[in-house]
N, C-alpha and C positions, 0 to 999 in steps of 0.2 A: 484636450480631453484625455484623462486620465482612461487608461484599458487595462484592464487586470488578466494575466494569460498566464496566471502561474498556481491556477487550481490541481498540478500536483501536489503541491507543496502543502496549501491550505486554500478552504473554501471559503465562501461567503456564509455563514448561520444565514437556514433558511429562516421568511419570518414566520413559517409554521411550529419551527422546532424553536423558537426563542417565545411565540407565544407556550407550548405545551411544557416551557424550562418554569417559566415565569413562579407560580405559583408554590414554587420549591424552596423559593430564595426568600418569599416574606410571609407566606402563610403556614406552608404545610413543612416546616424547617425540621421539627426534628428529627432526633438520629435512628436511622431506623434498626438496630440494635435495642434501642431501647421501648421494648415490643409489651410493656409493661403499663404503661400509658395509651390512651385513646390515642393520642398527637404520635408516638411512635409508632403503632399500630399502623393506623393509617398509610403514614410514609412507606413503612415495611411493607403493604400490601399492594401499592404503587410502584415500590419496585420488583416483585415479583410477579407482579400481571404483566410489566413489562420484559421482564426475563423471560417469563411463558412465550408469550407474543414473539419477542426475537429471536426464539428459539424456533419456533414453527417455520416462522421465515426463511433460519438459516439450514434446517434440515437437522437438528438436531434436540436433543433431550435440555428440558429447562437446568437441571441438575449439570449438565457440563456444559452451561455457559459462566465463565468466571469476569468476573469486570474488572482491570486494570486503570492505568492511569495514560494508557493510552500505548500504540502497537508496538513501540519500543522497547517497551516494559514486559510486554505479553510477548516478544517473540526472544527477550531476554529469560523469562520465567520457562517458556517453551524447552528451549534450548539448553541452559541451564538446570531447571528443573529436572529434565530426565537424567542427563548426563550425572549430576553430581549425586546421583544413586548407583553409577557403574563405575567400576574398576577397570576402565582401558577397553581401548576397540578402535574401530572406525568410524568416522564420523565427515559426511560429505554434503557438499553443499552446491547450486549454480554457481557460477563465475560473475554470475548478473543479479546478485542477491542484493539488499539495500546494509546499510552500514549497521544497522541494528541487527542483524543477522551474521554479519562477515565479521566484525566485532567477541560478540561470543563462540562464535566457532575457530576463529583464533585464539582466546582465552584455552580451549579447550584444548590444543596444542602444546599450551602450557603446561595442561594438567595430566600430559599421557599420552591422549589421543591421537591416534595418526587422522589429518586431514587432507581431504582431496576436495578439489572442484571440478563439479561436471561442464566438461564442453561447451558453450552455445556455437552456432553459426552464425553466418554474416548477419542475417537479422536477429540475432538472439534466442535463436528454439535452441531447447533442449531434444535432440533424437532419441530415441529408444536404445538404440545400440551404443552411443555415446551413454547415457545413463547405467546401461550394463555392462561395460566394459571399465565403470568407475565402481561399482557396488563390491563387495564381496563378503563373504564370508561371515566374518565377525563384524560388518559396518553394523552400528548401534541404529543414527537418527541418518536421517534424507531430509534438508529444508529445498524444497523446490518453489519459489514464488509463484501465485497464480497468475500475473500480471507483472510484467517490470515499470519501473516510477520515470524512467527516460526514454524510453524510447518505444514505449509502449504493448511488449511485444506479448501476447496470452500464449501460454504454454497448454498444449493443448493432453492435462491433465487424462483423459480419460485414455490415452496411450502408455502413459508414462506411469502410473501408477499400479498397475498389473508387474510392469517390472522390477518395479518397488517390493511387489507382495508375494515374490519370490526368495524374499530372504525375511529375517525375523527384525528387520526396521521399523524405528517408528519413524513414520512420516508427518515433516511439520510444513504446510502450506500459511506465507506468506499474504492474503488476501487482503491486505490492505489497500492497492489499486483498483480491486476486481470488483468489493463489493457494492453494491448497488448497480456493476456498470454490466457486469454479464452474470449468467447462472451460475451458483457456486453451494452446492447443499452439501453441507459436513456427511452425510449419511447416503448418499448416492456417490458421490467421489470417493470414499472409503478414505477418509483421511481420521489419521488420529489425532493432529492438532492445529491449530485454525487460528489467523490474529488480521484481525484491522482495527483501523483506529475510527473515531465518529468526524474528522474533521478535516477528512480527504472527499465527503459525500454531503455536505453540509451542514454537519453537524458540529458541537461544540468542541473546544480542543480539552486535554487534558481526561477525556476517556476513554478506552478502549476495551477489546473484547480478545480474551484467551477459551477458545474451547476446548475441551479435552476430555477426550474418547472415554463413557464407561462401556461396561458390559464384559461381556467373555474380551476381549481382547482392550481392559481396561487398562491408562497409561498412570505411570504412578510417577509423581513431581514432588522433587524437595522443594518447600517454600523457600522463595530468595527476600522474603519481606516478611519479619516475626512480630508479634504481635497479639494481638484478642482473638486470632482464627477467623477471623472473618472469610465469605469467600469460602466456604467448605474447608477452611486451613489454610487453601494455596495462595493466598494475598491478605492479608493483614492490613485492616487501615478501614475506619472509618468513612464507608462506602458514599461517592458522589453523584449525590441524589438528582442533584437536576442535571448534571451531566449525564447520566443513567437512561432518564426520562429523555432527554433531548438525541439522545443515541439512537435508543428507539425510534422517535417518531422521525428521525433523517431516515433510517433502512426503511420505515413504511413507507415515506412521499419517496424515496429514491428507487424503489420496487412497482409503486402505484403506478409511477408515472414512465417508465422506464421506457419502453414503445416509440413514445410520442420524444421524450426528450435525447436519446437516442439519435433518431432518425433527423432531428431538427441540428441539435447539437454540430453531427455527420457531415453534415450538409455545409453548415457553417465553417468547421477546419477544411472541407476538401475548397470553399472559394477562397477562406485564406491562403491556402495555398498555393493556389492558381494565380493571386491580386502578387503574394512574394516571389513568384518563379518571373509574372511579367515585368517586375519592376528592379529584379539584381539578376547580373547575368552569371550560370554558372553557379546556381542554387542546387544542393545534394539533398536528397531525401536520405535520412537513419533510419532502421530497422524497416519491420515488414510495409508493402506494398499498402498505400489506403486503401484501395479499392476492396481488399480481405477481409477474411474475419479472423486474424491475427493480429490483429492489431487494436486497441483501445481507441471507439470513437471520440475519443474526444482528446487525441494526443496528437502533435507534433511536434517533430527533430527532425535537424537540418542545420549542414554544413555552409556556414557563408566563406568562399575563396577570400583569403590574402586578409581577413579581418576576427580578428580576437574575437569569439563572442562574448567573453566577459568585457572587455573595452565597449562592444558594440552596445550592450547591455545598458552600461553605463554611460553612453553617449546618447539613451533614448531612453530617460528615465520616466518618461508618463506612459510607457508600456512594462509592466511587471508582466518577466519573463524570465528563466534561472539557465546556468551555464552548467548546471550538474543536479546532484539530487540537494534537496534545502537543509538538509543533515551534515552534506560536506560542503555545503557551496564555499567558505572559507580558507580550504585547502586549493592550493599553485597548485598539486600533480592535476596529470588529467585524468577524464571518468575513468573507473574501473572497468566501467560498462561499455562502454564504445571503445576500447581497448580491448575489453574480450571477444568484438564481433570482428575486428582486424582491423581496425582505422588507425594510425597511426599516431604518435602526439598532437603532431600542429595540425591534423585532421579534427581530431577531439576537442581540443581548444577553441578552435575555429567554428563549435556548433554549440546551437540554442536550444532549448525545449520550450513549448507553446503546449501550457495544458488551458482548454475550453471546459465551458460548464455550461447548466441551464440558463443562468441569467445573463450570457455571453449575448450580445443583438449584431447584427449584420454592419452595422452603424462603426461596432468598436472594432471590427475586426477590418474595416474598407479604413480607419482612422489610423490602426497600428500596423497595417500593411504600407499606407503611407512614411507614417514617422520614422518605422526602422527602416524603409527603404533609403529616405533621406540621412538617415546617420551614416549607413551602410555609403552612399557615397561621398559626404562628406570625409567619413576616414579612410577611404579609398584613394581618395585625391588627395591626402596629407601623407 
């Protein structure tokens, strides 16, 4: 039996959102730019009741939702965007950010900027005092992730953000793990700029979502994608329409059902994890405690003694599972991430992440607690 346990990476397309894509790709195709025609008309009007729609959702104004090509792009534009309207400053990030984030914030090193990373702890929080003892002065942007993609750990924003809004920062929240999975409103957390992708919540790959703050404290972005202005200006590019559409309808079944899959989900990672503690001895739990609400239900990491987890990985290939985030899984060093909560290399190495979802059954998780146990001592004994 094949078991799939690496929904941080990417999802299953629900068949809700592949039936609500469908109709984009052979009936209602064209371009909705071209608002001049009934056939563009239309399209255009489909994507703006879904922009409406996701917007309500996400706690924010229809008008600073931007569509991307997905969170990479959007926390590239984030990031970029503001910075390359300023002349020099400060510019800080977590230590637990994902490569899409750590990426441009060292480019921006490049270009002047002094950077700094904030603290986590052994489970990966960012504290309040650690947050403000990194800020200062002239710091420009703050990217603080709402969720990290390894080890699952939620930053419990509504602490962290008042100390943000002591200095004249823009603040850019990472949400691409968060959303769907816990409460996250652009306009209640007081952030000015917001990105997840649609294909970490089961939705399509290849589209994503940048928000960005108007009003009195409106954020102003250089496009990094020139073009026909599409996008209010800030992304250029003939907009992807059933990607758009399928975005949408994954944040409404991933909000609908939230409660119920949640709790079911929960349930399922804490017996897998009780079926791999009984069957390898000497199993380490990463980041925060399951039992909290620190923690993303439907994640786990963990240290297996005296065995590679990429080897082990690779030793039990009808369980997709990842040895780092799926941006770098290519790269020999170890995490960044489990290096900045203090694990050491062959600690790092040594651990797996198990992300679960809705369509995760009891069945696959008692199948892949067996099979990696058996690889586990298979390469134990060689």
């Amino acid at each position: 039996m094949e078991v799939y346990l690496d929904n941080h990476a990417s999802t299953r397309c629900a068949p809700e959102v592949v039936e609500a894509m469908l109709p984009f790709f052979d009936r209602d195709y064209a371009n909705p730019s071209a608002v001049s025609s009934a056939a563009g008309r239309r399209v255009h009007d489909a994507v703006e009741a879904a922009r409406e729609s996701l917007a309500e959702m996400l706690g924010c104004r229809p008008s600073e939702v931007i569509f991307t090509s997905g969170a990479t792009e959007s926390n590239n534009l984030a990031i970029g965007g503001v910075l390359a309207r300023l002349d020099g400053g400060h510019v800080c990030a977590t230590a637990i950010e994902h490569s899409s984030v750590r990426a441009p914030v060292r480019e921006c090193r490049r270009q002047g900027f002094q950077v700094d990373e904030i603290a986590v702890d052994s489970q990966g929080f960012v504290a309040p005092d650690a947050l403000q003892a990194t800020l200062r002065p002239d710091t420009r942007m703050v990217s603080i992730m709402a969720a990290n993609n390894e080890i699952g750990t939620i930053q419990d924003l509504t602490r962290l953000i008042p100390v943000v809004r002591q200095t004249a920062a823009v603040l850019h929240v990472d949400a691409t793990q968060a959303i769907g999975k816990i409460p996250c409103s652009f306009r209640d957390l007081d952030i000015d700029l917001l990105t997840f992708s649609a294909h970490k919540l089961h939705g399509p790959k290849g589209i994503g979502v940048l928000v960005v703050r108007q009003g009195s404290r409106r954020v102003r972005l250089q496009p990094q994608v020139w073009g026909g202005g599409h996008e209010r200006g800030f992304r250029s590019g003939t907009l992807n329409v059933p990607g758009i559409i399928g975005l949408h309808r994954a944040v409404q079944l991933a909000l609908d059902d939230l409660p119920v899959v949640q709790e079911r989900v929960r349930r399922l990672r804490d017996e897998f994890w009780a079926l791999l503690r009984e069957q390898i001895p000497g199993l380490v739990l990463n980041g925060p405690p399951l039992d909290g609400s620190g923690r993303l239900w439907n994640n786990l990491h963990c240290q297996f003694p005296g065995v590679e987890g990429q080897t082990l990985s690779l030793a039990c290939p009808e369980v997709a599972m990842s040895s780092g985030s799926a941006c770098s899984a290519n790269q020999t060093e170890p995490s960044h991430v489990l290096l900045a909560i203090g694990l050491g290399p062959d600690q790092a190495r040594s651990s797996l992440r198990f992300g679960l979802s809705r369509y995760t059954t009891c069945d696959e998780i008692k199948a892949a607690a067996a099979a990696i146990a058996d690889a586990f001592a298979q390469l134990r004994n060689i």
